[in-house]
C-alpha positions as CSV (number, residue, x, y, z in Angstrom):
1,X,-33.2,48.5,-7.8
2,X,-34.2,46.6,-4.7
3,X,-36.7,44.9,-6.8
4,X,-34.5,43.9,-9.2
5,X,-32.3,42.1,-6.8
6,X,-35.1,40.3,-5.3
7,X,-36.0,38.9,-8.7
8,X,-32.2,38.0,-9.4
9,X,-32.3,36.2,-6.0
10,X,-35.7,34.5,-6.5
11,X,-34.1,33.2,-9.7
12,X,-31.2,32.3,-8.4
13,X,-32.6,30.1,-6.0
14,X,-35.0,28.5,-8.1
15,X,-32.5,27.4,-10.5
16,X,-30.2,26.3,-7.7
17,X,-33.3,24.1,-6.4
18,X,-34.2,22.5,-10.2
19,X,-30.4,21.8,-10.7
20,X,-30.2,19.3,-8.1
21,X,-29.7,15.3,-8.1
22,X,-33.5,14.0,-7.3
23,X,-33.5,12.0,-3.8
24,X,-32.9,8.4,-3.5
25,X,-36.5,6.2,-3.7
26,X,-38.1,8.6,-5.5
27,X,-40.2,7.5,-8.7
28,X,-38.6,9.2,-11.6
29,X,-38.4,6.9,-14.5
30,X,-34.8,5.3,-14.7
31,X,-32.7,3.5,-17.8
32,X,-35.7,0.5,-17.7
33,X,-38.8,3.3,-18.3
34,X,-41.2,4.3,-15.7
35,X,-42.2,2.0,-12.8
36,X,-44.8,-0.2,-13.8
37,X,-46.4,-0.5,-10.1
38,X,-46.4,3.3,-9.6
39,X,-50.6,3.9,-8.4
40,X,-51.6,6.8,-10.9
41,X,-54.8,8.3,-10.2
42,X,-57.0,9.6,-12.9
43,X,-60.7,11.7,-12.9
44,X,-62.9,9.6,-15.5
45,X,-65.8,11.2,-17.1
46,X,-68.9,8.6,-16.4
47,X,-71.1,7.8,-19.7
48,X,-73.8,10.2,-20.2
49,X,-73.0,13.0,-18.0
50,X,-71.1,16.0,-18.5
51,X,-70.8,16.6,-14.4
52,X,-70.2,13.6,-13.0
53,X,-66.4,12.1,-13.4
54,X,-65.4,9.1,-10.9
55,X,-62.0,8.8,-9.6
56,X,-59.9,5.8,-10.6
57,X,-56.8,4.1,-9.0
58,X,-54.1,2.0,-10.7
59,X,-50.9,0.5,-11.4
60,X,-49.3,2.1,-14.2
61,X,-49.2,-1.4,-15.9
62,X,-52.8,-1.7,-15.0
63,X,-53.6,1.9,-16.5
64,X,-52.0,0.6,-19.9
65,X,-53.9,-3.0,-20.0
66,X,-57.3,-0.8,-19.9
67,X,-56.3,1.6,-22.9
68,X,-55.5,-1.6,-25.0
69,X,-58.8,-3.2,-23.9
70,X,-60.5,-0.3,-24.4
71,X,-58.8,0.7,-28.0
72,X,-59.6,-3.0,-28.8
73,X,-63.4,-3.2,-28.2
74,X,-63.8,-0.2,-30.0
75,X,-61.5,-1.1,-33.0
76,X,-64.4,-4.5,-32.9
77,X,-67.4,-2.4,-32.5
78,X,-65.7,-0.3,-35.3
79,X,-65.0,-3.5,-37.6
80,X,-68.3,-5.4,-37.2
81,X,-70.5,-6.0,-40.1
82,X,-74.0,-4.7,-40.0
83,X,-76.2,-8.1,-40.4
84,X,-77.9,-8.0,-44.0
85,X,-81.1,-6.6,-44.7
């Protein structure tokens, strides 16, 4: 029994905690999207190793620039032509 009201409590009090209003200045995404400036941190794999993985900072904005850069130079590498043989 005394279990069971320790669980009720636990819940209680954990649903009490996600219910409320976030604090002002923090960086939850508002009516425009996320903040572009936010600094994300990330764990990258380097080329050729399964071990080693470097760890990158950026903006958000900057974070979304490399994807398209990336997806680009691969959609080019993808698209070449070989030369003729």
């Amino acid at each position: 029994m005394r279990t069971l009201l320790l669980a009720a409590a636990a819940a209680l009090t954990a649903g009490a905690a996600y219910a409320q209003a976030p604090a002002a200045g923090s960086t939850t995404p508002t009516a425009d999207g996320p903040d572009p400036n936010e600094m994300i941190c990330r764990r990258v794999q380097d080329s050729g190793s399964r071990l080693n993985a470097s760890r990158i900072c950026m903006t958000r904005q900057q974070w979304i620039d490399y994807q398209r850069e990336q997806r680009a130079d691969t959609e080019r590498s993808q698209n070449r032509r070989a030369a003729p043989r």
